[in-house]
FINURO-253559 format. One record per residue (C-alpha): residue number from 1; residue in one letter; z, y, x. Coordinates in steps of 0.05 Angstrom, whole numbers. Layout:
BEGIN
{pos:NUM	code:A	z:Z	y:Y	x:X}
...
END
This chain:
BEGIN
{pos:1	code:X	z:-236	y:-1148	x:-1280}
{pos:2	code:X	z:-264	y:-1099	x:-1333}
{pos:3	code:X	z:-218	y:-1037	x:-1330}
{pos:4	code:X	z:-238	y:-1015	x:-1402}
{pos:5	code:X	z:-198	y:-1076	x:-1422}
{pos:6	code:X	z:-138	y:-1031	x:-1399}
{pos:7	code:X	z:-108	y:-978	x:-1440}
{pos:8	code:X	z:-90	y:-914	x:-1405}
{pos:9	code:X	z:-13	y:-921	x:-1378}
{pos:10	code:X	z:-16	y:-995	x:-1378}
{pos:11	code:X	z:36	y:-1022	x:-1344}
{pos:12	code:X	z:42	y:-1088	x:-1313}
{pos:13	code:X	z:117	y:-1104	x:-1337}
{pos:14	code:X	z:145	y:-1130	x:-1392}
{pos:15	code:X	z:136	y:-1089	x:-1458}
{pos:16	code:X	z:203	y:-1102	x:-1482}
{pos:17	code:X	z:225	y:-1059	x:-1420}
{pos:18	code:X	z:199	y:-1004	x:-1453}
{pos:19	code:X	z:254	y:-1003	x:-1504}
{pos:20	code:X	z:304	y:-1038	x:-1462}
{pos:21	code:X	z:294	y:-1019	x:-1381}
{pos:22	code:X	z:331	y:-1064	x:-1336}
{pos:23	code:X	z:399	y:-1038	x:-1322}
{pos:24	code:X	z:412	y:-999	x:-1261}
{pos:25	code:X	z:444	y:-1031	x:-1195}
{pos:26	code:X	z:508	y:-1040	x:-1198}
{pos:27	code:X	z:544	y:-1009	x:-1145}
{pos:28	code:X	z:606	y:-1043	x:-1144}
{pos:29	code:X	z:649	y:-1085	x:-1086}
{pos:30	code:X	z:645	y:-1161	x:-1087}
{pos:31	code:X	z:714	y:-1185	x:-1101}
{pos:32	code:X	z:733	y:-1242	x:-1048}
{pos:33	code:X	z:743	y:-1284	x:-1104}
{pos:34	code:X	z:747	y:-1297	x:-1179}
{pos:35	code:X	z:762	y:-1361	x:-1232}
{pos:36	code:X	z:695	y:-1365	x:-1235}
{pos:37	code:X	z:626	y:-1351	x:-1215}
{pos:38	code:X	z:567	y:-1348	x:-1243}
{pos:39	code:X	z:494	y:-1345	x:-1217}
{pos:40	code:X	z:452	y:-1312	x:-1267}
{pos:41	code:X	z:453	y:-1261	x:-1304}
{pos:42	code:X	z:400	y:-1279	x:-1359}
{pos:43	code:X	z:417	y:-1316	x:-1431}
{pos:44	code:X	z:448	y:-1373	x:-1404}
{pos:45	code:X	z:491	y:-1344	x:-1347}
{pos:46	code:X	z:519	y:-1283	x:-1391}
{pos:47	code:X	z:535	y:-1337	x:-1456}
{pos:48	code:X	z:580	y:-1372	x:-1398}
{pos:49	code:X	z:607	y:-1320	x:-1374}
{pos:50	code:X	z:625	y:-1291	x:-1447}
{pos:51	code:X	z:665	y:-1352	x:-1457}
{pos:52	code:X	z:701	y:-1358	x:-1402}
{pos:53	code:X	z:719	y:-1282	x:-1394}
{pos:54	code:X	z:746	y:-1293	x:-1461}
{pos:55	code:X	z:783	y:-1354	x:-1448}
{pos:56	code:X	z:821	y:-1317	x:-1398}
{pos:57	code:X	z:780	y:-1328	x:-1331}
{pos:58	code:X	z:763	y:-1282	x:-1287}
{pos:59	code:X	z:698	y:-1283	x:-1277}
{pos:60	code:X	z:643	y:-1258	x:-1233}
{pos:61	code:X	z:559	y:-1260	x:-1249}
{pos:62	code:X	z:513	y:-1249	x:-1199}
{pos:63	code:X	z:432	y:-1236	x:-1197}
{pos:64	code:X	z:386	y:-1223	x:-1143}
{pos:65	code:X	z:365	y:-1182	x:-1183}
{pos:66	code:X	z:377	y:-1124	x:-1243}
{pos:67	code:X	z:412	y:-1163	x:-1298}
{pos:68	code:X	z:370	y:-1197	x:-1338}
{pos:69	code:X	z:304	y:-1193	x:-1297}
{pos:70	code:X	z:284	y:-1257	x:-1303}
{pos:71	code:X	z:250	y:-1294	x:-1356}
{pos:72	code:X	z:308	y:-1271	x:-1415}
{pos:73	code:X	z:275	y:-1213	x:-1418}
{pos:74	code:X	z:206	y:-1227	x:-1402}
{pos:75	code:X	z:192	y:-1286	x:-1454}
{pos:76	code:X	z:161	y:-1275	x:-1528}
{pos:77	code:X	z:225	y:-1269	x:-1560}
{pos:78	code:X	z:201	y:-1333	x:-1604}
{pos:79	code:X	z:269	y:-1374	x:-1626}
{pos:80	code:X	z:257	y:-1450	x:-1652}
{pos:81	code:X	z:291	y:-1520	x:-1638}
{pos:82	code:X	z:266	y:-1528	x:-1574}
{pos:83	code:X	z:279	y:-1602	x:-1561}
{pos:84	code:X	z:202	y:-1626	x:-1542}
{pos:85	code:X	z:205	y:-1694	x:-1545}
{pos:86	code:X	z:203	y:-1723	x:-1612}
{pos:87	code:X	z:248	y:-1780	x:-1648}
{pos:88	code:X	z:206	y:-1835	x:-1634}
{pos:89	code:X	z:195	y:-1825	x:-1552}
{pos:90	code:X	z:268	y:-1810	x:-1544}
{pos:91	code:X	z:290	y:-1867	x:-1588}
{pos:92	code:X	z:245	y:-1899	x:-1544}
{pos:93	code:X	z:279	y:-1886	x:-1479}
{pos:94	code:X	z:355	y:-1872	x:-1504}
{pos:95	code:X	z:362	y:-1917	x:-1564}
{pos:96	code:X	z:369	y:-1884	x:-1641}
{pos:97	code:X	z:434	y:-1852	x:-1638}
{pos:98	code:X	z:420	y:-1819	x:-1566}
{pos:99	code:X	z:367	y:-1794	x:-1599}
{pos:100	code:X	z:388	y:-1773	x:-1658}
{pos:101	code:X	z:440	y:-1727	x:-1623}
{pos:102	code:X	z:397	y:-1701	x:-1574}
{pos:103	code:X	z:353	y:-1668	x:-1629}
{pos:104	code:X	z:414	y:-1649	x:-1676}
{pos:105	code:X	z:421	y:-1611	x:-1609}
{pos:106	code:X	z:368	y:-1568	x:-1620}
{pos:107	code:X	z:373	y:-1555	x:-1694}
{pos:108	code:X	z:448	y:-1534	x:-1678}
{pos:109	code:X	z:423	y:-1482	x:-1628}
{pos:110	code:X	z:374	y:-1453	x:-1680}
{pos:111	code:X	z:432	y:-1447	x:-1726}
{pos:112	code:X	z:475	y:-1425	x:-1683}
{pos:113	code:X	z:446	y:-1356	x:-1643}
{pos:114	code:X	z:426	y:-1338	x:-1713}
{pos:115	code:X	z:510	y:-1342	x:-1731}
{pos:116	code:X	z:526	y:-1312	x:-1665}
{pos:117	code:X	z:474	y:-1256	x:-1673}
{pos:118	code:X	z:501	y:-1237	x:-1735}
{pos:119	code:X	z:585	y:-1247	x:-1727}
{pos:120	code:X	z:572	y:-1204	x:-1651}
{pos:121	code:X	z:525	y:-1144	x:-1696}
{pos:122	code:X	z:478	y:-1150	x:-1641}
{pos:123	code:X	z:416	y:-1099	x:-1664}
{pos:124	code:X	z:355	y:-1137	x:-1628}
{pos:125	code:X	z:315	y:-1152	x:-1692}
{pos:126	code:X	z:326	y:-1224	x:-1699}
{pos:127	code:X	z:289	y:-1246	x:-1759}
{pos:128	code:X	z:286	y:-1324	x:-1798}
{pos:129	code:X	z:205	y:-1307	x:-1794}
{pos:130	code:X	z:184	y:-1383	x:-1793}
{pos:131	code:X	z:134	y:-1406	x:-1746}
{pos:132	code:X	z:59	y:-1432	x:-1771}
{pos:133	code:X	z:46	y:-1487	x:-1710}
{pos:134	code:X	z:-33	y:-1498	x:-1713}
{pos:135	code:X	z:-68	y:-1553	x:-1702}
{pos:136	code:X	z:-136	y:-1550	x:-1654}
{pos:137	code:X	z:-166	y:-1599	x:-1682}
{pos:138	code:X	z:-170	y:-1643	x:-1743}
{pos:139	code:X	z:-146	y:-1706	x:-1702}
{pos:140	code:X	z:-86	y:-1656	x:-1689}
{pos:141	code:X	z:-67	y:-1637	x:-1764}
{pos:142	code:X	z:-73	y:-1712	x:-1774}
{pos:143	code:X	z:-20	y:-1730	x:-1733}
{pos:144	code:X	z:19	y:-1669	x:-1754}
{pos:145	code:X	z:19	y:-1689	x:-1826}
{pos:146	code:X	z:33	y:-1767	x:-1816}
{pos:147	code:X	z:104	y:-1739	x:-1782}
{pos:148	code:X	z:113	y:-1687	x:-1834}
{pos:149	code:X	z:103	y:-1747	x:-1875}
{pos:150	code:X	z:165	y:-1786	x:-1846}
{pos:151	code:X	z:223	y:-1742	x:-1834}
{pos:152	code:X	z:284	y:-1765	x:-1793}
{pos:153	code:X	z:339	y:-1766	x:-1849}
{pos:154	code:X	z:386	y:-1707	x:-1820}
{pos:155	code:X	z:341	y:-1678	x:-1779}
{pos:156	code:X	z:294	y:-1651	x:-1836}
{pos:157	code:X	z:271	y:-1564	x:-1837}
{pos:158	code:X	z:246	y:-1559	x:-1900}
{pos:159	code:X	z:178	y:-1554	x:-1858}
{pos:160	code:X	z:117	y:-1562	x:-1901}
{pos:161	code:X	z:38	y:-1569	x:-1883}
{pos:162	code:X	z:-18	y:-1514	x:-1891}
{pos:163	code:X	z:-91	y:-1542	x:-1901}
{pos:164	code:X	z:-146	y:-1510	x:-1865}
{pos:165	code:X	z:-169	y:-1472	x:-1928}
{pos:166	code:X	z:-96	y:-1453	x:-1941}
{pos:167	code:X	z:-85	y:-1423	x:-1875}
{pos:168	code:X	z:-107	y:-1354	x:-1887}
{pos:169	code:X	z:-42	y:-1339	x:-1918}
{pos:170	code:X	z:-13	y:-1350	x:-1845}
{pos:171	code:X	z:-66	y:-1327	x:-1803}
{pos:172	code:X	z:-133	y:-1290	x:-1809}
{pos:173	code:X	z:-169	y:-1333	x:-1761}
{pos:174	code:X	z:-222	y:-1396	x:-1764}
{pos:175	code:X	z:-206	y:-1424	x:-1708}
{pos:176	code:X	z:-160	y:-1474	x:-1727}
{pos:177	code:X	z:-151	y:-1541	x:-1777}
{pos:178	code:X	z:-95	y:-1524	x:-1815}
{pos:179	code:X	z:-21	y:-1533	x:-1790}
{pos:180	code:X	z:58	y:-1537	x:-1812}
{pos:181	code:X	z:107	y:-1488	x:-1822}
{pos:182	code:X	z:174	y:-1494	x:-1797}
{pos:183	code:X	z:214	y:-1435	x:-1834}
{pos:184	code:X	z:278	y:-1436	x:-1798}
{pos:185	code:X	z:241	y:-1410	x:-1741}
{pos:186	code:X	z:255	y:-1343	x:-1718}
{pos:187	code:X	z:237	y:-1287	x:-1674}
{pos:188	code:X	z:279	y:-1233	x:-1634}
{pos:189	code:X	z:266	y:-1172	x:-1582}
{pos:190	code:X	z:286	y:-1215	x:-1518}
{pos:191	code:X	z:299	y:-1142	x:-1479}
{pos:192	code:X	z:350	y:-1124	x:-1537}
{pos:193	code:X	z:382	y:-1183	x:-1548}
{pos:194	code:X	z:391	y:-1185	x:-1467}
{pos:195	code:X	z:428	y:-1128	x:-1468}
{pos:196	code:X	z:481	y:-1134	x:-1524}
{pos:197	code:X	z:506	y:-1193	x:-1489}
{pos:198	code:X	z:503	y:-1159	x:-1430}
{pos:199	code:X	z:553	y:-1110	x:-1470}
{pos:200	code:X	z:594	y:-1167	x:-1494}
{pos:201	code:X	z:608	y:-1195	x:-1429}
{pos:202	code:X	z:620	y:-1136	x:-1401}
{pos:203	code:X	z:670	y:-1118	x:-1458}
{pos:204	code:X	z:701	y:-1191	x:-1446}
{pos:205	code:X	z:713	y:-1167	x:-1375}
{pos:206	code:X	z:671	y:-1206	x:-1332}
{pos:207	code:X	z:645	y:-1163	x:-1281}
{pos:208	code:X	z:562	y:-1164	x:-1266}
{pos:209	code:X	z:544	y:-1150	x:-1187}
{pos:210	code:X	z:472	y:-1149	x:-1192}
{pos:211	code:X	z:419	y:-1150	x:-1129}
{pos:212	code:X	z:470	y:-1190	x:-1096}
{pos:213	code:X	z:428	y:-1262	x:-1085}
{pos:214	code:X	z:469	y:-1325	x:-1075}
{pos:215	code:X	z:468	y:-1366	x:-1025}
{pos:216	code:X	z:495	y:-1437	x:-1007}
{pos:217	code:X	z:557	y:-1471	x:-1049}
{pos:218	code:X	z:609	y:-1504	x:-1000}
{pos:219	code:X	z:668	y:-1530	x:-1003}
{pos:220	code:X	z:705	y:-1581	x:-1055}
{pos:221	code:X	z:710	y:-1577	x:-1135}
{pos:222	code:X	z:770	y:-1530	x:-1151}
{pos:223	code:X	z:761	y:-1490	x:-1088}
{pos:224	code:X	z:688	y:-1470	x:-1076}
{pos:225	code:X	z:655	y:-1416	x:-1043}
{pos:226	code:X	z:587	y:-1375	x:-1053}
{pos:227	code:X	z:556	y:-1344	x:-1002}
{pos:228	code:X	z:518	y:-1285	x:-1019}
{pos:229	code:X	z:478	y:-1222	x:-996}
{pos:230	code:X	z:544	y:-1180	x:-987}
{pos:231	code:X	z:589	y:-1230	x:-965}
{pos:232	code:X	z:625	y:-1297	x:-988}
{pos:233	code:X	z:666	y:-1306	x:-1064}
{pos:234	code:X	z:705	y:-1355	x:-1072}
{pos:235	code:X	z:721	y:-1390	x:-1133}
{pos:236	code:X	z:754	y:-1452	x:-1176}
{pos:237	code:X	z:689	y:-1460	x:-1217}
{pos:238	code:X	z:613	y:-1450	x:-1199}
{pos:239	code:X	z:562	y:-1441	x:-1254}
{pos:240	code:X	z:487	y:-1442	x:-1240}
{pos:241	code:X	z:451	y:-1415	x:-1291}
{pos:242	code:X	z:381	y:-1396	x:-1258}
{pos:243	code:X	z:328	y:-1446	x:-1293}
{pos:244	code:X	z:264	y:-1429	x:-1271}
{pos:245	code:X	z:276	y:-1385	x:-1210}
{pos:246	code:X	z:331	y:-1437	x:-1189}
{pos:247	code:X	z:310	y:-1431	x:-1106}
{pos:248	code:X	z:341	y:-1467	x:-1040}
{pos:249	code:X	z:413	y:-1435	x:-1048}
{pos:250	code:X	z:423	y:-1498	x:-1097}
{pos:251	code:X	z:374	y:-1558	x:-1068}
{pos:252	code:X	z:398	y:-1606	x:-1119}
{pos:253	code:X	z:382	y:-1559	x:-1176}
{pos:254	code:X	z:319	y:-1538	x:-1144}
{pos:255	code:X	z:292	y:-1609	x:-1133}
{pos:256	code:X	z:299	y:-1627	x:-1212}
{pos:257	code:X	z:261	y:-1561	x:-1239}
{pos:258	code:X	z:184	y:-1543	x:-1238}
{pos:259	code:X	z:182	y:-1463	x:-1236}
{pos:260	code:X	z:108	y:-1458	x:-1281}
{pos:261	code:X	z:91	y:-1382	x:-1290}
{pos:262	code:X	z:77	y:-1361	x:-1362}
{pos:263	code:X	z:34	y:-1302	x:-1370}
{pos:264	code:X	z:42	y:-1247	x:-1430}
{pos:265	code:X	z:0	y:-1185	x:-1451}
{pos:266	code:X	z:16	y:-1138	x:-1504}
{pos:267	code:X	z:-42	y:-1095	x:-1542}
{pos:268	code:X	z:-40	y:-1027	x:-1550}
{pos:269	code:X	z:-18	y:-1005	x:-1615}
{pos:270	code:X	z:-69	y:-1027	x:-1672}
{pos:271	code:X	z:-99	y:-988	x:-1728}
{pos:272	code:X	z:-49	y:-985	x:-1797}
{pos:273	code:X	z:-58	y:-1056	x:-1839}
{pos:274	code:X	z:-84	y:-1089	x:-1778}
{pos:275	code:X	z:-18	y:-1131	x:-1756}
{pos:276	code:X	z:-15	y:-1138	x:-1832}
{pos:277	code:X	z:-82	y:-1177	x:-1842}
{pos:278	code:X	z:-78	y:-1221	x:-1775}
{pos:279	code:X	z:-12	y:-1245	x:-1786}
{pos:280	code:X	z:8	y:-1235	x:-1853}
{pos:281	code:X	z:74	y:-1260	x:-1860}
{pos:282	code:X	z:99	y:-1247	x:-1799}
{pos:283	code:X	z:107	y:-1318	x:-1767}
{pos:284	code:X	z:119	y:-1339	x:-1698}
{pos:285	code:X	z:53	y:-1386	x:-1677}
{pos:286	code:X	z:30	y:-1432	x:-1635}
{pos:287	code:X	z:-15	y:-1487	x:-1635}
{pos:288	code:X	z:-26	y:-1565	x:-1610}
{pos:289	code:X	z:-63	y:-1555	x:-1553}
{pos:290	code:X	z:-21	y:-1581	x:-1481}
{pos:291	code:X	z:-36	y:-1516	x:-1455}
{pos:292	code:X	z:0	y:-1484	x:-1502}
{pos:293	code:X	z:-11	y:-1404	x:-1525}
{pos:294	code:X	z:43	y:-1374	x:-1561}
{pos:295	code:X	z:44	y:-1303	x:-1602}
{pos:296	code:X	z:72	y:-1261	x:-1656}
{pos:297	code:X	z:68	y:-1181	x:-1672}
{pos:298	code:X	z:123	y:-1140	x:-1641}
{pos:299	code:X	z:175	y:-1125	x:-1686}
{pos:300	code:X	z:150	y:-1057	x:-1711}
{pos:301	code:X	z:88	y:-1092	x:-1729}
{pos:302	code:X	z:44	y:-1053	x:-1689}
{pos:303	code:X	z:18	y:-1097	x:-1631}
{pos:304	code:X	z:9	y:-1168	x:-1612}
{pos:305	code:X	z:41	y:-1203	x:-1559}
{pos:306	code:X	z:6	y:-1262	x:-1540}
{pos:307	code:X	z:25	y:-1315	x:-1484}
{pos:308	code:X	z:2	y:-1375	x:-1455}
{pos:309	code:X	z:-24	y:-1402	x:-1383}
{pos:310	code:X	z:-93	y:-1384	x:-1366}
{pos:311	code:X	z:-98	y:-1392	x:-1295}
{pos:312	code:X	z:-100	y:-1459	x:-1245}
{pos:313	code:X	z:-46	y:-1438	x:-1201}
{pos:314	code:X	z:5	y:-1373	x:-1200}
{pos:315	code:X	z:-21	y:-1306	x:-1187}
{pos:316	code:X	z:-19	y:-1234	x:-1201}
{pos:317	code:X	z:-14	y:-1206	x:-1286}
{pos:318	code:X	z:-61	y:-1154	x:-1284}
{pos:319	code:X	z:-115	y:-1209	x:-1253}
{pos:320	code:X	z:-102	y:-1262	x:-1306}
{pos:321	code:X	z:-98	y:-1202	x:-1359}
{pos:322	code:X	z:-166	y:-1220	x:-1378}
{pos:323	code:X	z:-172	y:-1286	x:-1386}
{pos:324	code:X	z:-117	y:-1286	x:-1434}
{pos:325	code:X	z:-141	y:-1219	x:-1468}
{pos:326	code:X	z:-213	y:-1272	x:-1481}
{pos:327	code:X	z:-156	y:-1330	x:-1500}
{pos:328	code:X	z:-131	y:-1283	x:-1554}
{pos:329	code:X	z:-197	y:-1266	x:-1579}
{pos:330	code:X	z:-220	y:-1331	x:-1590}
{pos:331	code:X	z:-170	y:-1336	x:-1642}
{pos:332	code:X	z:-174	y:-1268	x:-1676}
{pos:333	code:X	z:-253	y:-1235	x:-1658}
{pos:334	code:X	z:-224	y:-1167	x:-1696}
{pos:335	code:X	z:-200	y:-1149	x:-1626}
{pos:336	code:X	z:-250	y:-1163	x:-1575}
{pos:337	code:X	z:-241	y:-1084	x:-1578}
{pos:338	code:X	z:-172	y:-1076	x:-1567}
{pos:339	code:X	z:-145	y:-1056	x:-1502}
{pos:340	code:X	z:-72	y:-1087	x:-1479}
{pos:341	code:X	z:-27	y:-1035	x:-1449}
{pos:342	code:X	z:26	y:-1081	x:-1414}
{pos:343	code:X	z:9	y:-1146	x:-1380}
{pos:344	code:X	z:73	y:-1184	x:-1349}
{pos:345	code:X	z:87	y:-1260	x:-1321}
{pos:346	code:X	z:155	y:-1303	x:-1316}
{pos:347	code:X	z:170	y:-1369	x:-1290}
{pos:348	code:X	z:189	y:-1427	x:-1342}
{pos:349	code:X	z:235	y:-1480	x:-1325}
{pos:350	code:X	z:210	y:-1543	x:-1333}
{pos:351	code:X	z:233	y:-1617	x:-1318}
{pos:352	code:X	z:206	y:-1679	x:-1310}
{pos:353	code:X	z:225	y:-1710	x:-1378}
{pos:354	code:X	z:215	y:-1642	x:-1418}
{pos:355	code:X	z:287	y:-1637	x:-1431}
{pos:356	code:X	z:342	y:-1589	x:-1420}
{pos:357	code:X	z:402	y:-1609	x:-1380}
{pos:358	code:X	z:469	y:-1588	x:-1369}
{pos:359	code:X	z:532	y:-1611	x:-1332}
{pos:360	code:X	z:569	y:-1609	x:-1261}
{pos:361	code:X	z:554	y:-1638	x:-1197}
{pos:362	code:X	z:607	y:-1638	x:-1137}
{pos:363	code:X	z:648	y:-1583	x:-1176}
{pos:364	code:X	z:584	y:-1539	x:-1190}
{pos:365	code:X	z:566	y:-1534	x:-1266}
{pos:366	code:X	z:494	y:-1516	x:-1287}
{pos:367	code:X	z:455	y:-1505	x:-1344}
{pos:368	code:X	z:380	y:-1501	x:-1348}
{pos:369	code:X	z:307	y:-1530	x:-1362}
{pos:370	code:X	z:286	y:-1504	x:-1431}
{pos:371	code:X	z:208	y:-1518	x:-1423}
{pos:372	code:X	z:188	y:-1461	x:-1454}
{pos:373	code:X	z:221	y:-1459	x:-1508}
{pos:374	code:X	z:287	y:-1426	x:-1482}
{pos:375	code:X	z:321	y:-1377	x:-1528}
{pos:376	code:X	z:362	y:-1407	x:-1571}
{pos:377	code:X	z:379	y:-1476	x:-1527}
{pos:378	code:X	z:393	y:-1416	x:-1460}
{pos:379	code:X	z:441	y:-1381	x:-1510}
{pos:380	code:X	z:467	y:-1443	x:-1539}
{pos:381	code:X	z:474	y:-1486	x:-1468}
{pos:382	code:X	z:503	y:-1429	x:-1437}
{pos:383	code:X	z:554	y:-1419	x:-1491}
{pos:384	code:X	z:572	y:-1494	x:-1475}
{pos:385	code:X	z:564	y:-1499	x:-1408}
{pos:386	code:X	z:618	y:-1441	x:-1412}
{pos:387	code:X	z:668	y:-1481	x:-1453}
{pos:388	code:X	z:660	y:-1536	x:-1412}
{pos:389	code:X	z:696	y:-1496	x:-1356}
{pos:390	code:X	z:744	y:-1474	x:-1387}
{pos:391	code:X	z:754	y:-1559	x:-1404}
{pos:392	code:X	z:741	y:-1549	x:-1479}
{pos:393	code:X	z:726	y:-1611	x:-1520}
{pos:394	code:X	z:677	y:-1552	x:-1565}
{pos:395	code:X	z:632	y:-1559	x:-1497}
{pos:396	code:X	z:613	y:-1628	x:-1504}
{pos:397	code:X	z:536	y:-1643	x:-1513}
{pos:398	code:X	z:498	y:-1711	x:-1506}
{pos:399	code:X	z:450	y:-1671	x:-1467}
{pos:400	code:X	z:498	y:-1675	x:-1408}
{pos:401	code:X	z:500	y:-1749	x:-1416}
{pos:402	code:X	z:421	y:-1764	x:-1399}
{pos:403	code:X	z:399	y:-1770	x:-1323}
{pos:404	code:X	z:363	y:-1711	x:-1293}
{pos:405	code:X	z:314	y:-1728	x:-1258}
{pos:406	code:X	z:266	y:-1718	x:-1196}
{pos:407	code:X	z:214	y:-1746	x:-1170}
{pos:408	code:X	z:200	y:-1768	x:-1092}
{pos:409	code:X	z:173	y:-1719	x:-1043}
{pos:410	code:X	z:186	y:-1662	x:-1101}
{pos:411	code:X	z:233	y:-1606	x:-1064}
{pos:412	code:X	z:232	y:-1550	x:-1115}
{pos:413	code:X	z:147	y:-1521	x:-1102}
{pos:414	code:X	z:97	y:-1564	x:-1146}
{pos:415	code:X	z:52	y:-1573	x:-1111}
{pos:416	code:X	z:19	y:-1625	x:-1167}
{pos:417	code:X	z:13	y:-1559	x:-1212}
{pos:418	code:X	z:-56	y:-1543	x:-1209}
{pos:419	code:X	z:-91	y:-1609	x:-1208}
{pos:420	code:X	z:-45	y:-1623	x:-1276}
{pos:421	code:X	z:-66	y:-1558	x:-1311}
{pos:422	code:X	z:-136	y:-1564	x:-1290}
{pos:423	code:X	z:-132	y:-1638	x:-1328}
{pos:424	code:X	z:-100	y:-1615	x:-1388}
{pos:425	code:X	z:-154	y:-1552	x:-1393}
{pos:426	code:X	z:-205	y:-1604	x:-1398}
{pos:427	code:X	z:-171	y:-1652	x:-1446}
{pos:428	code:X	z:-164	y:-1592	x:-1487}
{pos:429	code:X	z:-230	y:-1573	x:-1484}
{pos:430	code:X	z:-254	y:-1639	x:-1498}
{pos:431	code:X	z:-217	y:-1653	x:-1563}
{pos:432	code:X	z:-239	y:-1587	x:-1593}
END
C-alpha cells in the first residue's frame, strides 16, 4: 500500500458522513408490539414505513445498526432507471407486455423520487444531471448505438449518442469510444437524502429503535412476531427491507440475494477548474464494461467519487484503496497525483436474474435486490411495498408478479463470487 496515496485525516468511512454522521442510538424501549414492523432502516425500509405511519399504522423500524448505516448512505448517490435487463431478454423470458411493464417500472421510479424529493422539500442536492454511459470499446458503442437506434415506443429518454471525438464535452479522458447520454438521469447526496426521510418518518410517527438486530419471524400472517436483540415485537404485518445485508434472521430472503461488496473512494479536494475540465457538465458516468465503475464529482464540485469492484473476493477499504485509486487513473491521468481522503465499502444486493423483487411470503412482506443501481427503485419499492400493507391497490407492481429465484446449494454466502469476478476481469480485459 503506498501511504502517500492517503491524504492526511483520511478516513476510511463514507464521505457523505462527513456532512451527514449517522444518527446517534436510540435509546428508547421496544414496544411489545406495533401494526407493523419493519426491518431496515435504509431507503426502502423508511419509504415503507412513511406510508404506513401515514396511513394510520403504528409502526416500528428496526436496524442492527445506526439508521441508515447500510448501503443508503454509503452508495454514489447516482439515480437512473435501474431495471438491468433490457426489452428484448425480458420479452424473452416474460412475453412483451410483462416486459414492457417491468421497465415502465423503472422509468416511473426515476420520475417519481424526483416528484417526491421536491413535494417533501427534502435539501440533499438532487439534480436531473444526466448520465454519459461509455462504451470500452468500439464493439461496445456499436451495440449501444444499434439500441439507441430502436427505441421501445413508450419507453423512450430522449437519450442520444456521443462519438468518440464528441466526447470531450462529457468527459476529459481518452480512454473510451464514445457513449450515450441518458438526461433524465440524476444524482443526489445519499447521506442527505437518508436523513430527511429519516425526518419524515419520524414526523409520520413511526418510531426508529436502532442497534436492535432482528431475529427469527414466527408465527401466522396477521399475528407475527420478531424476535430481536432486546426482546420479542409482535405485529400484524412484517416488512423486510434489508437487501444486501439480508442475513439468517430471514433464510428465505437470504437464499435469493448475493451480498457483492462495492468499494468507493473520494479524492481530496482538487485544485479550482479541475472538477470543471474532467467532468464538464456534471454527469453521472459509467461505462460497458461487466465490472462496472461508477463516478461523478461531489456536489460542491470539488472532489470525485469513484466506485467500482476491484478486488477477487471481499476485504478491507483502505487495502483495495489503491487499486481503485490506479482504476480511476486510467481514465483521467491528471490525477495520478491526487490523494483520496475517504475510502469506504457497502454490500449490493444482487439476484440471480438481475431484477428487483418485492412481495409477501407467509405474511412477511419484503422489498429488495436493486443490483446496483438502488436509489430510486429502494425509494420507489419501498414506497410500494408500504402501500401494499396498508392493502392499497396504488401498491401494485408487476415486479411482484415474476418468480424470485435461487439456485441449489446457494444459502445466502456466494461462494461462486470470486471465480465469476475473476472471469469477467479477464473478458474485460480481453475486449479492450
Amino acid at each position: 500500500m503506498t501511504e502517500t496515496l492517503f491524504a492526511p485525516g483520511y478516513k476510511a468511512e463514507p464521505f457523505w458522513w462527513e456532512a451527514s454522521p449517522r444518527p446517534a442510538k436510540t435509546e428508547v424501549d421496544l414496544p411489545a408490539s406495533a401494526d407493523v414492523v419493519v426491518i431496515g432502516s435504509g431507503f426502502t425500509g423508511l419509504h415503507a414505513a412513511i406510508q404506513t405511519a401515514r396511513g394510520g399504522r403504528q409502526t416500528v423500524v428496526l436496524d442492527a445498526e445506526a439508521a441508515g448505516w447500510g448501503c443508503s448512505s454509503r452508495n454514489g448517490g447516482q439515480v437512473s432507471t435501474s431495471i438491468k435487463p433490457g426489452y428484448d431478454a425480458l420479452a424473452r423470458r416474460f412475453g412483451a407486455e410483462t416486459a414492457f411493464g417491468l421497465l415502465r417500472e423503472g422509468h416511473e421510479a426515476l420520475e417519481w423520487i424526483g416528484d417526491f424529493i421536491a413535494e417533501e422539500g427534502l435539501d440533499c442536492a438532487f439534480r436531473r444531471v444526466g448520465r454519459f454511459y461509455a462504451a470500452h470499446t468500439p464493439q461496445s458503442y456499436d451495440v449501444l448505438a444499434r439500441a439507441q437506434a430502436a427505441p421501445i415506443k413508450g419507453l423512450e429518454t430522449g437519450s442520444f449518442m456521443v462519438q468518440k471525438a464528441e466526447q470531450g464535452a462529457e468527459i476529459d479522458s481518452d480512454l473510451y469510444h464514445g457513449g450515450v447520454v441518458h438526461p433524465q438521469h440524476a444524482s443526489v447526496d445519499p447521506g442527505r437524502y437518508h436523513l430527511g426521510l429519516l425526518a419524515k418518518a419520524q414526523a409520520a410517527g413511526a418510531e426508529i429503535v436502532s442497534h436492535c438486530k432482528a431475529g427469527a419471524i414466527t408465527g401466522a400472517p396477521g399475528a407475527l412476531v420478531v424476535e430481536t436483540a432486546r426482546g420479542q415485537i409482535s405485529a400484524r404485518n412484517v416488512i423486510v427491507a434489508t437487501s444486501g445485508y439480508t442475513g439468517p434472521a430471514t433464510p428465505w430472503h437470504r437464499r435469493r440475494i448475493i451480498p457483492i461488496g462495492s468499494y468507493m473512494l473520494a479524492t481530496e479536494p482538487l485544485p479550482a477548474g479541475m472538477v470543471e475540465r474532467l467532468i464538464p457538465k456534471d454527469r453521472v458516468l459509467t461505462d460497458t464494461r461487466r465490472l462496472v465503475v461508477y463516478y461523478r464529482s461531489c456536489p460542491e464540485r470539488r472532489r470525485i467519487l469513484f466506485g467500482g469492484r476491484v478486488s477477487i473476493s471481499e476485504t478491507d477499504a483502505t487495502a483495495v484503496a489503491p487499486a481503485l485509486h490506479a482504476e480511476m487513473v486510467r481514465i483521467f491521468p491528471a490525477l495520478a497525483e491526487t490523494r483520496m481522503s475517504h475510502a469506504w465499502m457497502g454490500f449490493v444486493g444482487y439476484t440471480f436474474d438481475e431484477m428487483p423483487h418485492l412481495g409477501a411470503r407467509e405474511g412477511v412482506h419484503y422489498a429488495m435486490g436493486y443490483c446496483g443501481s438502488g436509489v430510486s427503485l429502494s425509494s420507489y419499492l419501498g414506497m410500494k411495498i408500504g402501500l401494499q400493507v396498508l392493502g392499497r391497490s396504488e401498491g401494485d407492481s408487476p415486479l411482484s408478479r415474476i418468480p424470485f429465484e435461487t439456485r441449489p446449494y446457494y444459502w445466502g454466502k456466494p461462494w461462486f463470487l470470486a471465480p465469476s469476478v475473476a472471469y469477467y476481469r479477464w473478458r474485460d480485459r480481453r475486449a479492450a
